[in-house]
Every structure is written in structure tokens, then in C-alpha cells.
C-alpha positions in Angstrom: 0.0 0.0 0.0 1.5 3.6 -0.6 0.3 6.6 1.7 -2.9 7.0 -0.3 -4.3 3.1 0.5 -3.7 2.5 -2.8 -2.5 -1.2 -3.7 1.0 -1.1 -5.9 1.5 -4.6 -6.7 0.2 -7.2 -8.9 -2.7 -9.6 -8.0 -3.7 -12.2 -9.6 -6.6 -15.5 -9.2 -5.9 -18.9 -7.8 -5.1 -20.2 -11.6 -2.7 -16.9 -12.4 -5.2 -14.9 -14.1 -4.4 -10.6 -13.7 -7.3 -9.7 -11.7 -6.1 -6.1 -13.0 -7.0 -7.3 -16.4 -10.3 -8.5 -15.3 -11.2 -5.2 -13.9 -9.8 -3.9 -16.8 -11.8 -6.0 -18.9 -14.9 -5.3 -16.9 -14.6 -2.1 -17.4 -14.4 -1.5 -13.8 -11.1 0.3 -13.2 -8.5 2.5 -15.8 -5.0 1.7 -16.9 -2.4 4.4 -14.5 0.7 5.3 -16.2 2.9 3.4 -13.4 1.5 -0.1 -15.1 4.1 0.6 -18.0 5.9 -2.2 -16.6 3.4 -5.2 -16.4 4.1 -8.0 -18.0 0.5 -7.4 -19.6 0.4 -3.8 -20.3 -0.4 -4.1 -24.0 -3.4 -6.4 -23.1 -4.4 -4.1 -20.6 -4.4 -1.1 -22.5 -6.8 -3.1 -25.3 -9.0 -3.9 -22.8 -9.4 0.1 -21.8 -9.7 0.8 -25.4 -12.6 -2.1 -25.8 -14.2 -0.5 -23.1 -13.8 3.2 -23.9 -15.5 2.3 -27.7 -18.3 0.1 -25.9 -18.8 3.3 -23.1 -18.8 -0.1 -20.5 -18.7 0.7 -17.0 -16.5 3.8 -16.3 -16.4 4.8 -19.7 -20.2 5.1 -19.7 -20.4 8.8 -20.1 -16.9 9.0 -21.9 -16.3 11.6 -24.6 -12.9 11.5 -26.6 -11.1 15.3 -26.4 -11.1 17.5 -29.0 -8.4 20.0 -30.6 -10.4 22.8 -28.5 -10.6 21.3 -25.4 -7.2 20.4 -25.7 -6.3 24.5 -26.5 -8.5 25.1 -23.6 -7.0 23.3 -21.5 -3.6 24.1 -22.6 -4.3 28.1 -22.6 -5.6 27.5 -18.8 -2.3 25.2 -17.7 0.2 28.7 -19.3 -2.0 32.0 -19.5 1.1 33.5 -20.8 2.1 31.0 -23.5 5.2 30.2 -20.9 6.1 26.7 -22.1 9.7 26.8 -20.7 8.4 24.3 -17.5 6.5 21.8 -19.5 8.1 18.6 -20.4 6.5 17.2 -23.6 6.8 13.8 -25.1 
């Protein structure tokens, strides 16, 4: 557990089945940046993606960003067009 609660590890069923992928799958949790690592990461990410089309479970009120709301957001992060901080990649 880290200070938040949160579980860092990996779980997984009696037969060795990612219970992260299952949730995944469910569409009952998100893929965090920190599971870059997992053995499974490329199925995990699928599974959001599966999800995110189908609008199951989280992604049931999901709607994809568009170029404004990505100006928006960007004009709101550096009022001043001050990119000098900002690491992009």
C-alpha cells in the first residue's frame, strides 16, 4: 500500500489470471501510467480501449477530447504561452 491506500503490486486469481486485467476488462477500473511495466500492459491497454469504444462501465459517459478542449486546457495550464516548465513527449 502507498500513503494514499492504494494497492502497488500485482494480483492475480488462484489459476494466475491478472485480476487487473479483469477489472480492466470489466470495465471496472483504468490503466495508470505506473503499469508501464506489467508483464501485460499491451493487453491491458486493449482492454481500456474495448471499453472506452463500448462506453462499459467507467467509460459510460466518456467523450474523446477534441483540438479545443485540448487548446482550452492548454491556454488554462500557461496563460502566458510560458512553455519553458513543461516537459513534452
Amino acid at each position: 500500500m502507498d500513503r494514499g491506500g492504494n494497492f502497488i503490486g500485482r494480483l492475480t486469481t488462484a489459476d494466475g489470471q491478472s485480476a487487473a486485467l479483469m477489472l480492466v476488462q470489466a470495465g471496472l477500473a483504468k490503466v495508470h501510467d505506473s503499469a508501464y511495466s506489467a508483464p501485460n500492459y499491451k493487453q491491458l491497454l486493449e482492454a481500456e480501449e474495448k471499453c472506452r469504444k463500448e462506453r462499459t462501465g467507467v467509460w459510460t459517459n466518456y467523450e474523446e477530447p477534441t483540438a479545443k478542449d485540448d487548446n482550452e486546457n492548454e491556454a488554462e495550464n500557461n496563460p502566458e504561452g510560458n512553455y519553458s516548465n513543461n516537459f513534452f513527449f
